[in-house]
N, C-alpha and C positions, 0 to 999 in steps of 0.2 A: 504493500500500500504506500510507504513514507518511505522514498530511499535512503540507502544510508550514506552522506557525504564520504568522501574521504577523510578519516578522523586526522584531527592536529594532532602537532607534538603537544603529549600531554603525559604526564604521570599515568600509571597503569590505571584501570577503572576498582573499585572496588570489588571483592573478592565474588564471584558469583554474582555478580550485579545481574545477568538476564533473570536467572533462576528466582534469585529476591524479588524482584520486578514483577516476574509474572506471578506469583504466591499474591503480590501487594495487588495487584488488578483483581485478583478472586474473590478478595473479604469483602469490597464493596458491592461486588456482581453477586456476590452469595447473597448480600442484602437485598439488592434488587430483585431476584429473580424470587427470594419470597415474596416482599413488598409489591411491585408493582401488579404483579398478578393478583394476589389475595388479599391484600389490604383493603380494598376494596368491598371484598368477601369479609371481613372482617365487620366494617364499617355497617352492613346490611342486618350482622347480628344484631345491631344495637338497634334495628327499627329506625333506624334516618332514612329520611324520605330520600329520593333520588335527588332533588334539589341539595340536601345539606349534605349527600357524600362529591357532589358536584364541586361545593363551596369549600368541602375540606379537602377536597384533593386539587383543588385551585389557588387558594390563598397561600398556600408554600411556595407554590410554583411561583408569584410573584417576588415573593419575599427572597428566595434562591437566587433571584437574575441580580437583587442586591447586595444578600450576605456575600454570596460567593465572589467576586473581584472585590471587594473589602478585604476576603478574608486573601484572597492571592494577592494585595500587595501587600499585607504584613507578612506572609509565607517569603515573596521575593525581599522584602529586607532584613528578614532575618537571619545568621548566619546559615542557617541548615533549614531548609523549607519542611523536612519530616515533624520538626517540634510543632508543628499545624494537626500536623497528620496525630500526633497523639492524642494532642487536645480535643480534634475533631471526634475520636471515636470515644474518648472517654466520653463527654456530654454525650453523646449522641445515646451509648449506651444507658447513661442516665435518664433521659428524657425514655428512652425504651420502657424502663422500670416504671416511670412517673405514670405512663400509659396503662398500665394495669390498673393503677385505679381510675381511671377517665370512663364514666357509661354514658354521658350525655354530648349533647351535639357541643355546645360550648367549650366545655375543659376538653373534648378530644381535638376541637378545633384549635386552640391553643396551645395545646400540648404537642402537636404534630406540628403546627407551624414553628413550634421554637426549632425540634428535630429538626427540620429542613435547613434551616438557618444554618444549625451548627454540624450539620452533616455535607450541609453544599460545596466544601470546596475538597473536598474527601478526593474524589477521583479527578476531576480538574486539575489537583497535585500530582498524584501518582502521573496523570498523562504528562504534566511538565516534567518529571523528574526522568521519565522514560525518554522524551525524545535530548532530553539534557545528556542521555549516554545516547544515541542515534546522533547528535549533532560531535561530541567529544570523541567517544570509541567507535563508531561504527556500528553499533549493535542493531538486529532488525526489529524496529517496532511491531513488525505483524504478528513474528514469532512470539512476543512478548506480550501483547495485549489479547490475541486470541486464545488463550490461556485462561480469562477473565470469563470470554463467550462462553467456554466449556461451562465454567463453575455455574457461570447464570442456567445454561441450562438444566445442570444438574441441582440444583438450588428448586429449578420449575418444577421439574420433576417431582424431586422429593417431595414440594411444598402441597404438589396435586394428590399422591398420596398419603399425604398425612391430613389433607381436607380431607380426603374422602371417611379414614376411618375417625376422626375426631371432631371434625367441623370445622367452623372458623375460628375455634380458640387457639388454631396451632400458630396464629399467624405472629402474634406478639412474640410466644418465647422466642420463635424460631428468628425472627429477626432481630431479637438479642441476642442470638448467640449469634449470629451475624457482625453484631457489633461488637460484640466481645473479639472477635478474628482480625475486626478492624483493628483495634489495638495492640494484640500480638504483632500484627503483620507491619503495623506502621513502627514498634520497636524492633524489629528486625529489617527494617529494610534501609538500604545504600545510603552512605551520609556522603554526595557530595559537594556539598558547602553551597557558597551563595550562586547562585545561577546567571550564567553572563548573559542572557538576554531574559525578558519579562514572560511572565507566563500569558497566554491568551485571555484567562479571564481578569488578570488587571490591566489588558489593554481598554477595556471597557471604563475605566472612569477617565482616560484618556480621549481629548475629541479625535474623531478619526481621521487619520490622513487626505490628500485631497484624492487619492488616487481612489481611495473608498467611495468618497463622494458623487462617482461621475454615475451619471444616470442610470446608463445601460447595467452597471455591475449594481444601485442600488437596486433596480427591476427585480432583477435575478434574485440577489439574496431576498428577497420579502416574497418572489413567486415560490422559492423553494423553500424558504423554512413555513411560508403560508401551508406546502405540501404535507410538512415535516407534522406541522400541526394540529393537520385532520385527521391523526391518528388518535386525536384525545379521546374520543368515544372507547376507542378498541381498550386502550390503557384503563378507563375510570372502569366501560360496564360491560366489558366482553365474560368475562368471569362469573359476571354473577348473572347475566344473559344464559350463558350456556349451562350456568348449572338450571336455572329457572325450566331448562327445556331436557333436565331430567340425565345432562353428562355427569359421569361421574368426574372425583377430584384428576383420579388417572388419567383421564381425557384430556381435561382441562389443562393440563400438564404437558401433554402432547402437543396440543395446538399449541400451546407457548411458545413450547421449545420447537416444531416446526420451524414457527417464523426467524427466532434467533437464527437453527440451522441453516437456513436457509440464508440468512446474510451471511453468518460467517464462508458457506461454501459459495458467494458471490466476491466476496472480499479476496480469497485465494484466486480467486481466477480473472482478478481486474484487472491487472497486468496485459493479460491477453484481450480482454474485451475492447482496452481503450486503445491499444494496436488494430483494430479490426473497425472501431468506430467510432461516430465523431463524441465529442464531449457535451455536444446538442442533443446527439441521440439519444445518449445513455438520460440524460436531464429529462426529454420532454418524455419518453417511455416511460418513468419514473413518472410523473406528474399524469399521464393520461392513464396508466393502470391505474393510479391511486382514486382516479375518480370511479373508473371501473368498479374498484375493489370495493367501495363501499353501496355504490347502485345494486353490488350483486348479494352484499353483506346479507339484508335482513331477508333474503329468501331462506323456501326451504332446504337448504343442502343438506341437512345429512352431514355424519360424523367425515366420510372421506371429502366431501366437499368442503366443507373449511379447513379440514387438512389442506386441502389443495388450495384455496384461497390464502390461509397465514402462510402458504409461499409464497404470492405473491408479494413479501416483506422485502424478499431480494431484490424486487425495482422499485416500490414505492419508498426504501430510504436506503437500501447499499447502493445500488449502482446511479442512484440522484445523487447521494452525497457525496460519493464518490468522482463523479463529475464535476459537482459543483467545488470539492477541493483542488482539482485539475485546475477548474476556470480561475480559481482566486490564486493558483500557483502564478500559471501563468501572467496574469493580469497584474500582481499585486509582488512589490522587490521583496525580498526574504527579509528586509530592515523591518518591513512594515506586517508580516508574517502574523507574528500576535495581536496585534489590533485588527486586523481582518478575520481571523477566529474568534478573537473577541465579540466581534460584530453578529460574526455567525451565532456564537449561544444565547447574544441578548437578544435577536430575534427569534430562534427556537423558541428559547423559555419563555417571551411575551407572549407572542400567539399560542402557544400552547396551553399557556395558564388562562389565557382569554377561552380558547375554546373547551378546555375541559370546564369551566364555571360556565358558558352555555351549552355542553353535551348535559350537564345536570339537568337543567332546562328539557331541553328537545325530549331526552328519555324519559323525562316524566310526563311528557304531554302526551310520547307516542311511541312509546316504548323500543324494539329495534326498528318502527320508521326512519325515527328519526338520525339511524346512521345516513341518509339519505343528506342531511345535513352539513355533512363530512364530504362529500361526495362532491357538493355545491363550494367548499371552502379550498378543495383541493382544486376542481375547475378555475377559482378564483387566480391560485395560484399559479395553475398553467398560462393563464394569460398575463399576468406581472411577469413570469417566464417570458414567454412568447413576444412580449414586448422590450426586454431585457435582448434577447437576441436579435429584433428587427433596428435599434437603437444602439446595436456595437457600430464603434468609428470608422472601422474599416467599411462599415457597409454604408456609411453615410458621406465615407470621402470619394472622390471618381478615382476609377483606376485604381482599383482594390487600395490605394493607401487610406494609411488612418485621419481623419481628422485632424490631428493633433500635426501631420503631418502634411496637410493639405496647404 
């Protein structure tokens, strides 16, 4: 995916540094891959209407696009970015505990949003730390982060059945021992000192370069993370959707991890795909299945038919994203690198936390209609798309040159 430069002259890397690295991608991904799926599941035990599990799995998401580049520029000035990472998971795990006693919509609202806060820069770290050896030693990010995908799906896995034989109380412990793993793995993992460039999410309290600014690359980033977005129905109520219609947690589990699989065996094979096609294609395929995907969502399929649907994961965010890291490679000097990433998570995390606080909405008016809703936000985004590529310089200057060059 991220090649690896020629490393400088530099001091050896520390001792096993890929191996620590991928261990430290797991304990987050073990969080998520119980959390995002079953939390949800969780939330439903307590009798919250779809509106307030809407509300509580929305108001973190905003409070995240702030905590986290706060908390990455005290991680980039302080001598060793991991002393974040300890912090992060000790609270984190705290607030886990605090959660068992929360039964009403308020205190778990509150309770969850502090977690977000102090859980946000968790992996946003580890990724600066990871490509900190990819820019120094050479080491391959792919190798190293897909490591992470494993545990998420093994995480899904497990989390589907142990819904199944227990319900939804397994979701709290299990996601503290999750955060418990955060803590081990952030005391064991690589100390290499202060980071000579910024991480991507404290390019965010940074205004962004002009290079950011130009129309055609703003299109694009708001048509594709608008894409990235319309997945917040699948995240908030797919879970407690499918069990409604009588899957077991084992299922549930399956289809999760389908989708994961399904990116990560897209991600291995991106190398070849973007040798064979252009960085448009990969983009608008991504943005036109995703409307697809959700038109076709609230039918009847059947357990192998949304198997075959949470495939489609592979183009409505691997191989879009994947492009859209192409287009910002290219487009955007490696000075300005972090603040273009930057840019990318604070529009992810905007629209996402926008639409999963109205998927609450839409699902409780009309239950899986309203994935139909997702379907209209993801077309949204294929035309910010579609106008992002009819508005590059080169196609607005004569003679295939650029603008800037006209």
């Amino acid at each position: 995916m991220i090649p690896a430069p020629a490393p400088p002259v530099l001091g050896p890397p520390p001792r096993h540094f890929a191996l620590r690295l991928a261990l430290l991608f797991c304990a987050p991904l073990i969080v998520n891959g119980f959390a995002l799926p079953y939390f949800p599941v969780w939330l439903s035990t307590l009798a919250l209407s779809e509106f307030e599990i809407g509300v509580v799995l929305a108001v973190p998401m905003f409070i995240r696009v702030i905590t986290a580049p706060l908390a990455g520029v005290l991680a980039d000035r302080l001598g060793e970015r991991t002393i974040v990472l300890v912090w992060s998971g000790c609270l984190s795990l705290a607030t886990a505990f605090i959660l068992f006693f929360a039964h009403s919509f308020w205190p778990v609202l509150v309770i969850y949003a502090l977690q977000s806060a102090v859980y946000s820069p968790y992996l946003p770290i580890v990724e600066a730390i990871a490509l900190s050896g990819v820019r120094r030693w050479g080491f391959d990010y792919a190798h190293m982060r897909v490591w992470g995908s494993i545990a998420f799906i093994g995480a899904t896995m497990l989390g589907g059945w142990m819904i199944g034989l227990i319900g939804g109380a397994m979701v709290l412990p299990a996601m503290a021992v999750g955060f418990g793993l955060t803590i081990v793995m952030a005391l064991v993992a690589p100390r290499i000192g202060r980071p000579r460039r910024p991480s991507p999410i404290t390019a965010i309290t940074e205004p962004p370069p002009q290079s950011l600014r130009q129309s055609d690359l703003q299109l694009l980033l708001v048509g594709v993370t608008l894409v990235n977005s319309s997945h917040a129905m699948l995240y908030a109520f797919s879970a407690i959707y499918w069990q409604s219609i009588g899957y077991s947690g084992t299922q549930i589990g399956v289809l999760w991890s389908a989708g994961v699989a399904a990116e990560v065996l897209m991600f291995f094979f991106a190398r070849t795909i973007i040798r064979r096609f252009s960085v448009w294609a990969m983009i608008f395929s991504g943005c036109l299945l995703a409307v697809a995907r959700w038109l076709i969502f609230p039918m009847e399929l059947g357990f192998s038919g949304y198997f075959i649907l949470q495939c489609f994961h592979a183009f409505t965010f691997a191989i879009m994203h994947t492009g859209m890291q192409h287009k910002l490679v290219e487009r955007v000097s490696e000075e300005q690198e972090a603040a273009a990433q930057g840019l990318y998570f604070f529009y992810t995390g905007m629209f996402t936390a926008i639409f999963t606080f109205v998927a609450g909405y839409f699902y409780a008016w009309f239950g899986v209609a309203g994935f139909y809703s997702m379907s209209v936000v993801a077309l949204i985004g294929f035309c910010f798309a579609y106008a992002g590529w009819y508005l590059q310089p080169q196609r607005l200057g004569s003679g295939g040159k650029t603008s800037e060059a006209s």
